[in-house]
C-alpha positions in Angstrom: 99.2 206.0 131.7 98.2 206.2 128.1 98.5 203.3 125.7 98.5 204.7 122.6 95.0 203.5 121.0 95.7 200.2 121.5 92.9 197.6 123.4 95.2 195.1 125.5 92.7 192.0 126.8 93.5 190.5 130.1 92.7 186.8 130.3 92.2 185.1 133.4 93.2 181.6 132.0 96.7 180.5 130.1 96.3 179.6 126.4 95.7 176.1 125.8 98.7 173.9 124.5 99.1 173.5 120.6 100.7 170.1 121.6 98.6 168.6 123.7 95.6 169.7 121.8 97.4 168.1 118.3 98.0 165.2 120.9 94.8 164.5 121.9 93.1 164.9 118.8 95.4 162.5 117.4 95.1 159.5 120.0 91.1 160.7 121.2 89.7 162.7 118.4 86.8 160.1 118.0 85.8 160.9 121.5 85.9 164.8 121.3 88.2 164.9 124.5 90.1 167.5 122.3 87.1 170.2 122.5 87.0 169.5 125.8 90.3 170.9 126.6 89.6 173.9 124.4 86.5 174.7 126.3 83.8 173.3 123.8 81.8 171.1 126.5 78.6 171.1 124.1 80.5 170.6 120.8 82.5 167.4 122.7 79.6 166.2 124.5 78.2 165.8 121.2 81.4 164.4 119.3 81.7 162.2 122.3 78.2 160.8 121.9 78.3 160.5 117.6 82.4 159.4 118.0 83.3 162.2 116.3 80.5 162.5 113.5 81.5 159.0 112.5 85.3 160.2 112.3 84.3 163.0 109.8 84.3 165.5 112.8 87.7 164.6 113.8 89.3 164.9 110.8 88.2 168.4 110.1 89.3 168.7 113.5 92.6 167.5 113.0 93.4 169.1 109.8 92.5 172.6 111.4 94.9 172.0 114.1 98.1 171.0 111.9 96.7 174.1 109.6 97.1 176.3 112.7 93.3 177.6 112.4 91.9 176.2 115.9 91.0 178.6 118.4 89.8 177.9 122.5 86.2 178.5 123.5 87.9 182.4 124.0 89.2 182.8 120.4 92.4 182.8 121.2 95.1 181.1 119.3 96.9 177.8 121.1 99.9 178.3 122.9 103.2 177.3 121.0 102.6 176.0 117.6 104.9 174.5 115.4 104.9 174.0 112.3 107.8 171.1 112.1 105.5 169.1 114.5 102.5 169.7 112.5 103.9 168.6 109.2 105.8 165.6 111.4 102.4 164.8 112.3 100.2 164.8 109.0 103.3 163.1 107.8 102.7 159.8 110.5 99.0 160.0 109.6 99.4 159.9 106.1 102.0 156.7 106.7 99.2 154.9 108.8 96.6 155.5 106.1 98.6 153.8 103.7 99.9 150.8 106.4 96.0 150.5 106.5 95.5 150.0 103.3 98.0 148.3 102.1 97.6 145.9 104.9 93.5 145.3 104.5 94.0 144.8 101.0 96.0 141.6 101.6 
């Protein structure tokens, strides 16, 4: 059977979940648990031990997520993004930043 030119990839594992990746990044970014569901064990291992390169890591982290440009240990794209929830998302961190604020400055 010919496919026409074109390469298909067959993976032995299911993409990873867009929202339980965005999930636990969210609640357990500081502790790299996120990159250890994508299948970066070295990369959270080391997150885990520098709690998330002081909170820098995680944020990078974070905003890659919510702009769709995170990728598994296999390159491949999570499973099911969505935009609304990632906008929904930056939104409710945005509004704790300023609860934060606002609140420490009392």
């Amino acid at each position: 059977m010919e496919n026409n030119g074109v390469e298909q990839i067959i993976y032995d594992k299911p993409q990873k979940s867009y929202v339980v990746t965005l999930l636990l990044s969210f609640f357990l970014g500081f502790l790299g648990i996120h990159r250890f569901y994508t299948g970066y064990i070295v990369i959270g291992i080391v997150q885990l031990l520098t709690l998330g390169g002081c909170g820098i890591w995680s944020l990078i982290d974070y905003i890659m997520l919510v702009a769709n440009k995170y990728q598994d240990s296999d390159g491949r794209e999570l499973a099911n993004y969505s935009k609304n929830l990632a906008i929904g998302s930056l939104i409710v961190v945005v509004l704790l930043m300023l609860i934060c604020t606002c609140t420490a400055s009392l």
